[in-house]
C-alpha positions in Angstrom: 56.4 47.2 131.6 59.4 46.9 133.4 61.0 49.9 132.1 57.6 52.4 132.9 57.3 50.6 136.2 61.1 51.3 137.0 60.7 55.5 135.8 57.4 55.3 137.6 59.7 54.7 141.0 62.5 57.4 140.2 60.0 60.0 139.9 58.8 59.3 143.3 62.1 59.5 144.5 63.3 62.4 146.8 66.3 64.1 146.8 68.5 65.0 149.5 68.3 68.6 150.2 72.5 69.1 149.7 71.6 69.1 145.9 70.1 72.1 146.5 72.4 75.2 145.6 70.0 78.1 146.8 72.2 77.7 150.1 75.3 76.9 148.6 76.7 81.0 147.4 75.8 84.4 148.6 75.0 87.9 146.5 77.8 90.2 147.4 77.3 93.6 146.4 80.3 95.0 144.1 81.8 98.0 145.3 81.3 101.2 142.6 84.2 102.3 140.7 83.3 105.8 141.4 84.2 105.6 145.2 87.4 103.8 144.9 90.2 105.9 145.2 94.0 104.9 144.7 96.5 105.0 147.3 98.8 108.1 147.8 102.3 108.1 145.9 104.6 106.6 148.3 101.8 104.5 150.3 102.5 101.9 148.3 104.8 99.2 147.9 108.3 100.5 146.4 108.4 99.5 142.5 111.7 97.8 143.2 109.8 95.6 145.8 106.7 95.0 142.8 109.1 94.2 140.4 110.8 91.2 142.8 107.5 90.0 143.9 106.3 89.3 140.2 109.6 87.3 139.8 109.4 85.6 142.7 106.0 84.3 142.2 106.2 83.7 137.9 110.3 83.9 137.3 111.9 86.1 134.9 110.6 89.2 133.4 110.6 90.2 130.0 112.5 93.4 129.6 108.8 94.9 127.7 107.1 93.5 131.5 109.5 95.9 133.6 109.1 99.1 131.0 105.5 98.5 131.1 105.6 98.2 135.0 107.9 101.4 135.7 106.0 103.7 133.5 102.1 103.0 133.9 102.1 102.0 138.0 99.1 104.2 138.7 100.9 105.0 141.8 104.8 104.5 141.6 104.7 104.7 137.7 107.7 107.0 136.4 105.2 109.7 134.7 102.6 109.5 137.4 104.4 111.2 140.3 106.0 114.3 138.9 106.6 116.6 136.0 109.7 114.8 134.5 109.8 117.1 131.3 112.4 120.4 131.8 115.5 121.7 132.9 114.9 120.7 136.2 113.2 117.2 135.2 115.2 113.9 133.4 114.9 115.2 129.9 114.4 118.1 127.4 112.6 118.1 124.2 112.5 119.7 120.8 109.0 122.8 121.9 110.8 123.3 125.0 114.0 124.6 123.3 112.4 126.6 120.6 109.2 127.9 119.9 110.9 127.6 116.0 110.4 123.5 116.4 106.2 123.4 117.2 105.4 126.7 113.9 107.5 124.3 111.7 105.7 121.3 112.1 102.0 123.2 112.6 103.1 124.8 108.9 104.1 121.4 107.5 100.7 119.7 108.7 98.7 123.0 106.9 100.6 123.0 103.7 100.6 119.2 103.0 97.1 119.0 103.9 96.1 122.0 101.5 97.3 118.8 98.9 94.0 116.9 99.8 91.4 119.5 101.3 90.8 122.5 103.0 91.3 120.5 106.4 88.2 122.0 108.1 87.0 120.8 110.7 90.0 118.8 111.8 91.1 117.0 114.9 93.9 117.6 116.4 95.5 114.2 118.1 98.7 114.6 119.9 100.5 110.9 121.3 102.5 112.0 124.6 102.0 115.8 125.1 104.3 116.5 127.1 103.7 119.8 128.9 101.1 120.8 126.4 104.1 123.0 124.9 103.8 121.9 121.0 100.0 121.9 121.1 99.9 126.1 122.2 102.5 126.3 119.4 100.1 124.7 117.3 97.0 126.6 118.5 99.0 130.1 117.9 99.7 129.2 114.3 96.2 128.2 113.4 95.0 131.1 114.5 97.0 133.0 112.3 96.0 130.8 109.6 92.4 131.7 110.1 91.2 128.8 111.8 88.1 129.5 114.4 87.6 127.3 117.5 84.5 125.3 115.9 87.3 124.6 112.9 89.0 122.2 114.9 89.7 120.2 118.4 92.2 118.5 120.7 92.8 114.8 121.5 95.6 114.2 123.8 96.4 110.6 124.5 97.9 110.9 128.0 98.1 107.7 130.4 99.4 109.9 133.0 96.7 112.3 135.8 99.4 113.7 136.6 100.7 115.1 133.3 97.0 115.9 132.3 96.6 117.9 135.1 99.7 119.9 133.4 98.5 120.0 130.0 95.7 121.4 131.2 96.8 124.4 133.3 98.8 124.6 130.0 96.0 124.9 127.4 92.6 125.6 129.3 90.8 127.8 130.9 88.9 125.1 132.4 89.2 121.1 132.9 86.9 118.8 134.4 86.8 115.0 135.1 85.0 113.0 133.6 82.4 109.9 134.2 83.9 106.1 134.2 81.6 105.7 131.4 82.8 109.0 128.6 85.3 108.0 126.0 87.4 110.5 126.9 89.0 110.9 131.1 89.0 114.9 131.1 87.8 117.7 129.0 88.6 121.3 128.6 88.2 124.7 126.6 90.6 127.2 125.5 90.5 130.9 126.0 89.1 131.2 122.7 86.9 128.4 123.2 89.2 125.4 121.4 87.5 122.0 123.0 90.4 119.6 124.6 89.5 116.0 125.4 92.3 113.4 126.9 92.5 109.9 126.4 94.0 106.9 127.7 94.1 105.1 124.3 94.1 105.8 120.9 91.4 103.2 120.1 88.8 105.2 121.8 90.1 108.6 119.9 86.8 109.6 117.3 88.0 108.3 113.6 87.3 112.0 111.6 90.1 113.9 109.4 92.9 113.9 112.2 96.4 115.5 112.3 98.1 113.0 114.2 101.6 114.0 116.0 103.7 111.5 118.6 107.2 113.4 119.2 109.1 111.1 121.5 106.3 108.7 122.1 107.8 105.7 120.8 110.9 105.9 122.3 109.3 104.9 125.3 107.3 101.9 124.6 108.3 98.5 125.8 110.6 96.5 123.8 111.5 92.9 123.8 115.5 92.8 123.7 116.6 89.7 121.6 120.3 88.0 121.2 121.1 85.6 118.5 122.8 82.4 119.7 124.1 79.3 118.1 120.9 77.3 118.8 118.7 80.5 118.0 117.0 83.9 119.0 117.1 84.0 123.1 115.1 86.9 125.2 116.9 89.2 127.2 115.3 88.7 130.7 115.5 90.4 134.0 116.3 87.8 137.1 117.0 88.5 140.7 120.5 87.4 142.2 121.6 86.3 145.0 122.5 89.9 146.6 118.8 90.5 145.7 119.6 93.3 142.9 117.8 93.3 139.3 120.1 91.4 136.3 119.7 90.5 133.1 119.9 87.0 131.9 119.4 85.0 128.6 116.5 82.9 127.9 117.2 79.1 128.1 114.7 78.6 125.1 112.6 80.3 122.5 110.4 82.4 124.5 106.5 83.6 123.2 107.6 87.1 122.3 110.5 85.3 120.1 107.8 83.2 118.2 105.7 85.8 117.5 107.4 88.9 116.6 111.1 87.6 115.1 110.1 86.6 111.7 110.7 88.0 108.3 110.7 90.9 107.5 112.1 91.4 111.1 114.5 88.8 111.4 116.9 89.4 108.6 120.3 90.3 108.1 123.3 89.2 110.1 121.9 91.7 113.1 122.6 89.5 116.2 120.7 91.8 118.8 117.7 93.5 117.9 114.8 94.9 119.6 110.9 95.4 119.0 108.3 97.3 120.6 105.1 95.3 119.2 103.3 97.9 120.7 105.0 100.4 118.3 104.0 98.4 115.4 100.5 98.2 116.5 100.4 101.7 117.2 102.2 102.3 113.7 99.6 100.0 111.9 97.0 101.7 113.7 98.0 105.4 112.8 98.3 104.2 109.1 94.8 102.6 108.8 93.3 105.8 110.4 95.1 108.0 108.1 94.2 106.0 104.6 90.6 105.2 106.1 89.7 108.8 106.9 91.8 110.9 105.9 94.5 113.1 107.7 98.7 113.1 108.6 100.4 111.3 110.7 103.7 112.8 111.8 106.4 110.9 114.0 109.8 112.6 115.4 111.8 110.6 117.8 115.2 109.6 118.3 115.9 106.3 116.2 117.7 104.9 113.4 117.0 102.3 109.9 117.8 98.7 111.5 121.4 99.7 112.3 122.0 99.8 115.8 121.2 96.8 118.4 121.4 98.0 121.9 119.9 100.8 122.6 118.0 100.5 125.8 119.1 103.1 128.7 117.6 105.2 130.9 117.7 109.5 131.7 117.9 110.7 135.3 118.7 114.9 135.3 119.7 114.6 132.0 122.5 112.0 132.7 122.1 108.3 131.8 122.3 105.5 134.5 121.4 102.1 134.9 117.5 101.0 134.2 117.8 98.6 136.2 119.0 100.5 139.1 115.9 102.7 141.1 112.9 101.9 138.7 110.7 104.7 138.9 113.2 107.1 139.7 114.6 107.3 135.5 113.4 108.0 132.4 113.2 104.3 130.6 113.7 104.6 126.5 115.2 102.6 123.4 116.0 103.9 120.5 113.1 103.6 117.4 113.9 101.6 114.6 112.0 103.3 111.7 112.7 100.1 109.7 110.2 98.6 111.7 107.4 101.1 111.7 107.9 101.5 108.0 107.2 97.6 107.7 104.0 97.7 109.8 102.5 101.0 108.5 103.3 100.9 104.8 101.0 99.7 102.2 101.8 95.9 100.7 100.8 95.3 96.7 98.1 92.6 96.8 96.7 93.2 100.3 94.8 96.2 101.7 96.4 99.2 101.6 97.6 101.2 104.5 99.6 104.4 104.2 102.2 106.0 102.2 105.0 106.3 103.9 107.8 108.6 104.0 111.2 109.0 105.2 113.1 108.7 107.6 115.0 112.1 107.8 116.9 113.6 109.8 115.6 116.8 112.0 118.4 118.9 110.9 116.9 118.1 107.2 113.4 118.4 108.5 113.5 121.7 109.8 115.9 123.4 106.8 114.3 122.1 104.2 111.3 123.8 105.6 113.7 126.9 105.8 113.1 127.1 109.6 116.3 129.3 109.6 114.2 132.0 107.8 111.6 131.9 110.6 115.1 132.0 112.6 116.2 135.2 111.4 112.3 136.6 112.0 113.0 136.1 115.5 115.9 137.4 116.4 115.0 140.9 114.3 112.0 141.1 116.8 114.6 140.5 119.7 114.9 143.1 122.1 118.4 142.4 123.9 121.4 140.5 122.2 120.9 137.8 125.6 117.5 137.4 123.7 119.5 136.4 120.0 121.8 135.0 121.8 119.4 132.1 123.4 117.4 131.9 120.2 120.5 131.2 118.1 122.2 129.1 120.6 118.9 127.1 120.7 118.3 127.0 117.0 121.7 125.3 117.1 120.8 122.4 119.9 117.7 121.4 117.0 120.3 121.2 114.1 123.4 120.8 115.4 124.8 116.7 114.3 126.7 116.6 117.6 123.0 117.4 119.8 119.3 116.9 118.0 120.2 117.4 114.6 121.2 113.6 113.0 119.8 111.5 116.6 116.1 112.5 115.8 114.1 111.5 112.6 111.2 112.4 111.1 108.4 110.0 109.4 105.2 110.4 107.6 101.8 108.8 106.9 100.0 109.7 103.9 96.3 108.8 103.0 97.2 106.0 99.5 94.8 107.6 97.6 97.4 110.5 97.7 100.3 108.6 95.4 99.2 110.7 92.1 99.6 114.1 94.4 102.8 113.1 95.7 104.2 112.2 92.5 103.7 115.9 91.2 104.3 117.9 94.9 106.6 115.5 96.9 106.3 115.6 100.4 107.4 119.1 101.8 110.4 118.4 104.7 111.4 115.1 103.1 113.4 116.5 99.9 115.2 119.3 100.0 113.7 120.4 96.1 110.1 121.3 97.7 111.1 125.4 98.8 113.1 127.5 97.3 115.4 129.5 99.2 114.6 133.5 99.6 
C-alpha cells in the first residue's frame, strides 16, 4: 500500500520548467555549399604561416602532414595556383619532350589488351594528367586504330581546378562544372565527340574495362620518412626552431605511422632509412583489385627504384632542386617510388585472394626500345621538314633514353588481370623482355 500510495504522489508531482529543453537550443539554418566560394590565391594566410600554426597548436608534423598540406591547400596548395608543368614551370615530363613517349605507351595498352579482348568500349583513366599532353597522344592513336568516340571515354583524376581548367582547354571543345552531388567535378567532349569526366578520387571512378595510366603520380604522394636507431624505427618530423624556420627532428618514440606501416614485408633488411607513402600502397592495392575484378591495365612510369635507396625526399623549383622545407608552396615536393613496395601491396599472395599480376620494374630506356620506339623515331624524322626539326626530335629521343637524363631514373610497372597467367606464359608481356618484337 505504501509503495502505490508513494507512486500515486510522484505522479502528481510537477516539474520545474528548466527541465524543459524546447528553450534550451535554436535551429540554425546551414549555409548551402553551392554559394560558398573560396577565398582568392593570396587572400589567405601564407602556407608557411599554416604550416606553424598546426605545430604550434598539436607539435610536430609528420613529413606525409606537410606534403599533404603544400600540395592540396585549395588555395595556397603547390598545383592549385599555376601551371607548374613546362619549360617555364618546376619540371618537365616524358609527353612533353616527345610526342614518341605517349604513341608508345597508347600501342602497348592496344597490343596487350588484344591478349584478353577486343577492348571495346573501354575507359580511359589517367592518375595526374598533367597538361592533358599524353591523353591527345592517346586520342590520336586510337583513332588510327579505328576506335569511334562511343568506343571509349576519359577519366582524369585531378585534385587540382586549376589544372582541370588546363586539361580541358587541352582536350575539349567544351567543359562544364558540375553539381556538388555528380560523381565526377567537370565534364567535357572532344571534337569528335570523346566524353571527358574529372575526378577527385579514384574511388568514385566507374569500375568497367579501364586502361589505367599514373606517369609521375606517385612520386608525389606523401611519405612517412623513417630512421632506424638503437632503441628502434623513429619518424622524421618537422619542428619549428627558435629563429622560427621549419627543421626536421627525430621522434622521441615509436610514432602511429611507425606501428602501422614498418612491418614485414616492409621492414627488412639492414636498410636504416626508409620511406612509405601508405597512400601509394592503397592506391597500388586499389589499381590491382580493379584490374583483376574487371578487367583492364594498369600502367605506372615514375622515377623510383627496388628498395635500394633511403633518402630521397627533395623538392623542384625551375627545374633546380632546393630545400622543401624552405617556401612551401613555391616547389615541387617528390620522393622517389620504391617499386618494391607497390609490388608487395598490388601482387597477388597464394592462399589469399588474388590481386594482380605484376610485372617489372624496367627501366624506360628498356621500355621504349624493346617496343622499338627508335623505329617510330626514324618515321619522324623522314617526315621532318628542316634538319632544326631532326635535330629536336633526335636530341629529345635522347633525353627519354639517355642513362645520364630519363633513361635508367624512370621505371615502368604493370598490372595484369590473374586470370591472364596462362596468356602471359605463352606471349610475355610486351616492353618488359626484350624477346617480345623482332627488330626490322
Amino acid at each position: 500500500m505504501f509503495y502505490r500510495n508513494t507512486l500515486r504522489l510522484c505522479n502528481k508531482v510537477t516539474l520545474p520548467s528548466i527541465s524543459c529543453r524546447t528553450s534550451s537550443y535554436k535551429v540554425i539554418k546551414r549555409p548551402d555549399p553551392k554559394t560558398l566560394k573560396m577565398p582568392m590565391p593570396g587572400s589567405a594566410p601564407s602556407l608557411l604561416e599554416i604550416i606553424k600554426e598546426k605545430i604550434r597548436l598539436n607539435g610536430p608534423i609528420t613529413v606525409a602532414e606537410y606534403m599533404h598540406i603544400v600540395a592540396t591547400n585549395p588555395t595556397e596548395g603547390y598545383y592549385m595556383k599555376k601551371e607548374v608543368i613546362g619549360t617555364s614551370g618546376d619540371f618537365i615530363t616524358s609527353p612533353e619532350i616527345s610526342q614518341l613517349f605517349g604513341e608508345i605507351v597508347a600501342i602497348w595498352f592496344y597490343a596487350e589488351t588484344q591478349k584478353m579482348c577486343p577492348g571495346k568500349p573501354l575507359n580511359i583513366v589517367e592518375l595526374g594528367p598533367g597538361k592533358g599532353t599524353l591523353m591527345v597522344d592517346f586520342l590520336r592513336v586510337l583513332n588510327r586504330l579505328g576506335y569511334q568516340p562511343n568506343d571509349l571515354s576519359l577519366h582524369l583524376v585531378e585534385i587540382s581546378s586549376t589544372m582541370q581548367g588546363v586539361q580541358a582547354s587541352r582536350l575539349c571543345i567544351s567543359h562544364r562544372a558540375m553539381d556538388l552531388d555528380s560523381p565526377h567535378n567537370y565534364e567535357g567532349e572532344t571534337l569528335n565527340g570523346t566524353k571527358v569526366y574529372w575526378y577527385n578520387d579514384l574511388k568514385k571512378v566507374p569500375c568497367d574495362f579501364s586502361w589505367y595510366i599514373a606517369h609521375e603520380f606517385f612520386d608525389v604522394l606523401p611519405i612517412h620518412k623513417f630512421e632506424k636507431k638503437e632503441d628502434g624505427w623513429r619518424e622524421l618530423l618537422i619542428d619549428i626552431d627558435k629563429e622560427e624556420k621549419l627543421y626536421y627532428r627525430i621522434s622521441a618514440k615509436e610514432t602511429q605511422a611507425v606501428k602501422m606501416l614498418l612491418r614485414p614485408p616492409l621492414d627488412t633488411g639492414d636498410r636504416t632509412e626508409i620511406e612509405v607513402s601508405a597512400r601509394g600502397l592503397g592506391l597500388a592495392r586499389q589499381l590491382a583489385e580493379r584490374v583483376d575484378k574487371f578487367g583492364g591495365l594498369a600502367l605506372i612510369a615514375d622515377y623510383g627504384h627496388e628498395g635500394e635507396k633511403e633518402d630521397t625526399f627533395r623538392a623542384f623549383r625551375k627545374h633546380k632542386v632546393v630545400n622543401p622545407l624552405e617556401n612551401p608552396g613555391e616547389s615541387d615536393l617528390t620522393a622517389d617510388v620504391d617499386f618494391a613496395q607497390l609490388k608487395i601491396a598490388a601482387s597477388r599472395t597464394p592462399g589469399h585472394e588474388n590481386y594482380a599480376i605484376v610485372v617489372g620494374p624496367v627501366t624506360q630506356k628498356d621500355f621504349l626500345e624493346w617496343l622499338q620506339a627508335d623505329a617510330r623515331l626514324k618515321v619522324l624524322i623522314d617526315h621532318a621538314k628542316t634538319e632544326e626539326e631532326k635535330e629536336k626530335l633526335k636530341n629529345s629521343y635522347r633525353m627519354l633514353v639517355d642513362a645520364k637524363n630519363m633513361g635508367e631514373r624512370f621505371k615502368f610497372m604493370a598490372f595484369y588481370p590473374s586470370t591472364m597467367a596462362p596468356i602471359l606464359d605463352k606471349y610475355p608481356p610486351m616492353g618488359f623482355t626484350n624477346t617480345n618484337i623482332k627488330k626490322v
